[in-house]
C-alpha positions in Angstrom: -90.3 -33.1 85.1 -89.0 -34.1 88.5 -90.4 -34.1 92.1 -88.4 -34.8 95.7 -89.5 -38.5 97.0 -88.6 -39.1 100.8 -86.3 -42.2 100.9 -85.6 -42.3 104.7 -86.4 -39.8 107.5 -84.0 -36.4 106.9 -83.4 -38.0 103.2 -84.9 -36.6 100.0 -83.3 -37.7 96.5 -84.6 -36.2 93.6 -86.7 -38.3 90.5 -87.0 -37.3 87.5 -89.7 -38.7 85.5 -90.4 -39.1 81.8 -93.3 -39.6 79.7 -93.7 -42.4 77.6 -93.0 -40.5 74.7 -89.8 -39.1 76.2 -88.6 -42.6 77.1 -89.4 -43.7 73.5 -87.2 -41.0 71.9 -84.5 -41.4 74.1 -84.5 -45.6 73.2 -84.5 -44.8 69.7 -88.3 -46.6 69.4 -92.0 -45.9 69.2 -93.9 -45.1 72.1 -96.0 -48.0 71.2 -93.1 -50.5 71.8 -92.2 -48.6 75.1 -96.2 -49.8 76.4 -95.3 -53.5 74.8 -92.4 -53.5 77.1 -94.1 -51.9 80.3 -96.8 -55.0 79.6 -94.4 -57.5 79.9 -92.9 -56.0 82.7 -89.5 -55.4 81.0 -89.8 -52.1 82.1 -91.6 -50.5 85.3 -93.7 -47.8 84.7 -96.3 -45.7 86.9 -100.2 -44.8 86.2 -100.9 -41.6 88.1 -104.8 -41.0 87.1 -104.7 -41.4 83.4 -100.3 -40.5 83.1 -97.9 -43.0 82.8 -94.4 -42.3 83.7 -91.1 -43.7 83.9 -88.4 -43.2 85.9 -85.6 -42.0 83.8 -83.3 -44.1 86.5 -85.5 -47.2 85.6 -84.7 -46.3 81.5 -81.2 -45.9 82.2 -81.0 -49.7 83.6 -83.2 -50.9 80.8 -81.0 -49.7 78.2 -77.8 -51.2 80.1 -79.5 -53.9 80.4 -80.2 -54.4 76.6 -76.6 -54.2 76.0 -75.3 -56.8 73.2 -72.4 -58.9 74.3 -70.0 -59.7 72.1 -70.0 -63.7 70.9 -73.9 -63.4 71.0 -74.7 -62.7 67.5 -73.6 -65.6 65.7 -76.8 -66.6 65.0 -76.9 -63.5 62.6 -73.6 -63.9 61.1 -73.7 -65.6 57.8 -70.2 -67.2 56.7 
């Protein structure tokens, strides 16, 4: 699903959108945890009538931005 937004005057870039369901599959999680983390604003989302969509841009940066680093585990790491 996509449709052309109008950035600037003479610019159009195209969105593609995703349903919640789409954005749940494509994180590996259930759709249920994809609303827990459009309530706590970890990921923006947008209500058109009863729809919610995501931007699949917006998903992108939320999955880099649940990138592990290394070192930050050892918490975890039993010895």
């Amino acid at each position: 699903m996509s449709q052309d937004v109008i950035d600037s005057p003479g610019e159009a870039t195209e969105v593609e959108w995703m349903s919640t369901e789409a954005a749940a599959r494509r994180l590996g999680v259930n759709p249920r945890t994809i609303y827990s983390f459009i309530d706590r604003g970890d990921l923006k989302a947008f209500r058109f009538g009863r729809v919610i969509r995501l931007k699949s841009d917006d998903v992108a940066a939320f999955e880099a931005a649940c990138q592990i680093q290394p070192g930050t585990l050892g918490h975890l790491v039993q010895e």
